[in-house]
N, C-alpha and C positions, 0 to 999 in steps of 0.2 A: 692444675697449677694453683698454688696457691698464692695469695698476693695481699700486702698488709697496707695495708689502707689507715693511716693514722689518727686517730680520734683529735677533733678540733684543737683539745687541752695538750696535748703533741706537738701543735705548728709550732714551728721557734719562730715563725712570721708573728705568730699571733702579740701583741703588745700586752705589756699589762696594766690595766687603768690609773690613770693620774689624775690626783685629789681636782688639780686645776686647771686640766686640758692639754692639748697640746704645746699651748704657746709657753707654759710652763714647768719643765721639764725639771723636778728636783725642790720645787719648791721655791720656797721663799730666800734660801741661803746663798742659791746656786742665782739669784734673782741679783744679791749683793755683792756676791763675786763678779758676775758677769759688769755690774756697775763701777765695782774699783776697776777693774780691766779696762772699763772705755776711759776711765777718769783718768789715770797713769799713762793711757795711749793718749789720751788730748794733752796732757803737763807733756810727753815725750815730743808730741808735733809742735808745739807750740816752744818750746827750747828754742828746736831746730830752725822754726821759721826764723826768731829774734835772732840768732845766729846768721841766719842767709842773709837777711835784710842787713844787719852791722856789715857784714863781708861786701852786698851791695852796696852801700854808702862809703866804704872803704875805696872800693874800684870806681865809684864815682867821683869820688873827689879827686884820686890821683889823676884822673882822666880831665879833670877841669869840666865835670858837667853838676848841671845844679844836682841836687839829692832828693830823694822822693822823699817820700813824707812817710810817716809813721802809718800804718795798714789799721 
């Protein structure tokens, strides 16, 4: 029997070296993307909260209770 034994340069496991390690996958570009992506996701939660908090302050006061305070 014959049986194929794949030389190292064969593994699709195998990675291929990056200028900046692991923690840097792509570089420096993919470094800025990932940073507008968190930016856009904090302006998107931060909407939302200002949003909840008006809505809280709305059902607080129809409610006759004092109103919290700005976070």
């Amino acid at each position: 029997m014959n049986y194929y034994y794949p030389s190292m340069t064969d593994d699709y496991r195998q990675q291929p070296t990056q200028p900046f390690g692991p923690g840097f996958p792509g570089g420096f570009g993919n470094i800025q993307q990932r940073l507008n992506r968190i930016e856009r996701t904090l302006e998107r939660h931060t909407d939302r909260l200002n949003r909840l908090n008006r809505r809280l302050q709305r059902v607080e006061r129809r409610l006759g209770l004092p109103t919290t305070e700005e976070f």
